[in-house]
N, C-alpha and C positions, 0 to 999 in steps of 0.2 A: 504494500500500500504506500501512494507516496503522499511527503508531507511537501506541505511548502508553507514558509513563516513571513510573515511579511511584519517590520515594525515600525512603530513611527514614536520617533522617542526626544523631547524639550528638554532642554540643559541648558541650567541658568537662570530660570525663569519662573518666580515663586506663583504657585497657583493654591487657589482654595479648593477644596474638598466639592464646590457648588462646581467650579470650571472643570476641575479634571473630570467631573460627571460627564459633565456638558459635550467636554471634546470626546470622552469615551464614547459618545453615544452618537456623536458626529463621523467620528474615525469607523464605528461600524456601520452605519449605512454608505460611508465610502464605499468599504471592503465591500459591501453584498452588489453597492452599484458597478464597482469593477468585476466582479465575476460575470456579472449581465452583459456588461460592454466584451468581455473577454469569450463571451459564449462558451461558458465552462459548462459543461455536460456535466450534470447530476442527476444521476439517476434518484436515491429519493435520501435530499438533505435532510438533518438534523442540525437544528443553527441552537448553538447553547451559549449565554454570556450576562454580562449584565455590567453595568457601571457603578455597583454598591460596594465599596473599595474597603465599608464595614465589615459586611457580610462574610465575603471567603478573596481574601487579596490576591490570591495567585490564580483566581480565575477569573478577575478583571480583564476585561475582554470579549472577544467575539469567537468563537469556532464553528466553524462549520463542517460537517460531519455527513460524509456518505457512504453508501457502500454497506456490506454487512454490519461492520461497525457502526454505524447511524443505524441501522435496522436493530439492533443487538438495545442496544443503548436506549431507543426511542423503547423498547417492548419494558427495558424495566420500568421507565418511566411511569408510561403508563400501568404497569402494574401494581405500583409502591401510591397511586392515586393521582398525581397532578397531570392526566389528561381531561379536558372539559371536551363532551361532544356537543359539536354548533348544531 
């Protein structure tokens, strides 16, 4: 399976807890707009992240997940509860 890591990383530049939200959250609709513009073939994503920098720090961020692995991963999700059907 391959990975590929893209970062984008400010040095120097003191930010609040409200902005580094803010660009977290910017910086990942980039990432999903450049996979669009890149016409990445996914067959069935699992996009997992969040910009709660409280919450769990090392998973600050965006991933996105396909392949068995996203299928594996989406199934315990929904098993452990946090899927809502629309």
């Amino acid at each position: 399976m391959a990975r590929n890591e893209f970062r984008f990383v400010v040095d120097g530049v003191d930010l609040t807890p409200d902005q580094q939200t803010l660009i977290a959250g910017e910086i990942q609709k980039a990432g999903l707009a450049a996979l669009r513009t890149a016409d990445a073939k996914l067959a069935n994503p699992l996009t997992l992240g969040h910009g709660n920098i409280k919450l769990r720090p090392e998973w600050y961020g965006l991933w996105v997940l396909d392949g068995q692995l996203a299928q594996d991963l989406g199934q315990k999700i929904n098993d452990i509860g946090f899927w809502i059907q629309r």
